[in-house]
C-alpha positions, 0 to 999 in steps of 0.5 A: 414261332412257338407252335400252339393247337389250332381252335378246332371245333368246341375246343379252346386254343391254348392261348384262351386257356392259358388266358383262362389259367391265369385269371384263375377261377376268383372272377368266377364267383364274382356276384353270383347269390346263390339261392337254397334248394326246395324241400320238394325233392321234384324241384331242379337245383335253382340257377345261379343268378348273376346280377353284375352292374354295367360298370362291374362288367366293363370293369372285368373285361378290361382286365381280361382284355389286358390279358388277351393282349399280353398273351398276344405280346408275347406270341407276337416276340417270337415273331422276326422284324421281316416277318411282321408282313408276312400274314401267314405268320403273324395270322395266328398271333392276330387272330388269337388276339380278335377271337380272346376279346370276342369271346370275353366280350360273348361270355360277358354279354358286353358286345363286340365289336366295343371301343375297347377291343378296337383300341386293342386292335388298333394297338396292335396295328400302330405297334406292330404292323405300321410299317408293312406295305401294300406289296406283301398284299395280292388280289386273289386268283382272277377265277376266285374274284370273278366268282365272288362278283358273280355269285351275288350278281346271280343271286339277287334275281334268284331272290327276287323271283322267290320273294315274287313267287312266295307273294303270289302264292300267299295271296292265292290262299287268302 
């Protein structure tokens, strides 16, 4: 597989700047009215306001989302038909893909989880994963599983003495 940069914090991966690349910078300007600055030189350049249609909107993130998936496509050809299963192969390529249609839904402000993304997801199972079984799967340690059943067992009484205590203090207030 081609080696790409992990996402680290507040940095792009090279996938959502390539993607970022190769829509250029025309989807940018779309729609934004500029307003002229004040003569008063104590006022703050004005904020571009953007004023995108819902239809304009789901019209731009179906061709980014078509970008994300292309991108993934062509991680996802440097992946071996044995190593369609393997997660800690196709992790990357995956997850690229989850975070590109989150992150232009965010940037949007279309919502995620949407039908689109879930079809892209879906896509993405029926095409490339459909065959893996449940024997490249394995349950975690016995000492991770019972600590991630305990821990919220342990917690709940915990929160429900604090809601109590919270109660009774407020009341000796009033």
């Amino acid at each position: 597989m081609a080696p790409h940069a992990l996402p680290g914090s507040g940095c792009c991966s090279r996938g959502l700047l390539l993607l970022w690349a190769l829509l250029g910078t025309g989807l940018c300007h779309a729609g934004i009215e500029a307003e002229s600055f004040a003569q008063d030189t104590r006022t703050s350049p004005p904020m571009a306001t953007i004023n995108w249609t819902a239809q304009l909107v789901e019209e731009m993130y179906s061709n980014i989302t078509q970008k994300c998936w292309e991108i993934f496509v062509d991680l996802m050809r440097n992946v071996t038909a044995p190593e369609l299963c393997e997660w800690k192969v196709i992790s990357r390529p995956y997850s690229l893909l989850q975070e590109c249609l989150e992150y232009e839904a965010d940037r949007l402000q279309y919502g995620y989880p949407n039908a689109l993304a879930e079809q892209y997801i879906f896509q993405s199972h029926h095409r490339y994963f459909q065959n893996c079984t449940l024997e490249h799967y394995f349950d975690p340690p016995e000492d991770v599983l019972l600590a991630m059943i305990i821990a919220p067992i342990c917690l709940i009484p915990f929160l429900v003495t604090l809601v109590i205590w919270r109660s009774k203090d407020s009341k000796a207030h009033t």
